[in-house]
N, C-alpha and C positions, 0 to 999 in steps of 0.2 A: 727155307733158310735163304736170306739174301746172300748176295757175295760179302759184303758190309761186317756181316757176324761170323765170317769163317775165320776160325783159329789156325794160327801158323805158328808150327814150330820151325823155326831158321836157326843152326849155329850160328856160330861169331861168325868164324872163317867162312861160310857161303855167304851172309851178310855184306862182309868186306865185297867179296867176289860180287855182290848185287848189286852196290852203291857201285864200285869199277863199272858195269856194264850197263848202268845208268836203268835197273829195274828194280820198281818200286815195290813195296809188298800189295800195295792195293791190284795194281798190275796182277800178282801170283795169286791173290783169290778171285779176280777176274777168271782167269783163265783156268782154274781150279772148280769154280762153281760153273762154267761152263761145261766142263766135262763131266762133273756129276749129274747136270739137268740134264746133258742131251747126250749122254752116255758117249759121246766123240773122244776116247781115251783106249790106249790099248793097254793089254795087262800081263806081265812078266810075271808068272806065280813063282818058279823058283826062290827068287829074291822080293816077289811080296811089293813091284813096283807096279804102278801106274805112268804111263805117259801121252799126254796131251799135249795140245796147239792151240792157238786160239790168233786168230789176227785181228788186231786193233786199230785202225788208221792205217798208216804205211809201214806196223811193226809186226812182225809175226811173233810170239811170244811157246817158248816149248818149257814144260814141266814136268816132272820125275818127283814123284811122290808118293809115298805110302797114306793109307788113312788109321789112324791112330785113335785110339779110346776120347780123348780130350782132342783132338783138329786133326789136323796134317802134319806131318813131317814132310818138308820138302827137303830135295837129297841135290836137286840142281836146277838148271834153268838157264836161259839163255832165251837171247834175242837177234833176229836179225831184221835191219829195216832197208827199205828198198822201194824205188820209185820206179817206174817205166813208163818213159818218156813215148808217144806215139812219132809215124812218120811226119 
């Protein structure tokens, strides 16, 4: 499966939170299908989460996610971007 065909389940309200924090969904199956191919994802069984990283350019991208019958449920996500200048 490409990144392209993964199904996301997003509420409204993390939605909102997504567009606020300027992260796209193609972004969250980016970094979604990364962690299912290269297994780089750690896993919370009590609560049945996944969470992953993925850096894209100068963004690091993290995800919390469960996998679902029909996609993903993502539960959160966040970005930070960051440059380092040499001497």
């Amino acid at each position: 499966m490409s990144w392209e065909e993964i199904k996301l389940q997003v509420s409204d309200e993390l939605k909102q939170l997504l567009k606020d924090r300027s992260i796209s969904e193609n972004e969250l199956k980016r970094v979604i299908h990364h962690a299912e191919t290269e297994g780089d994802k750690l896993y919370q069984p009590e609560a049945n989460i996944y969470l992953t990283k993925l850096t894209m350019g100068l963004a690091t991208f993290y995800v919390e996610y469960s996998i679902e019958e029909d996609g993903y449920l993502v539960r959160a996500a966040y970005a930070h971007r960051s440059r380092i200048v040499g001497e």
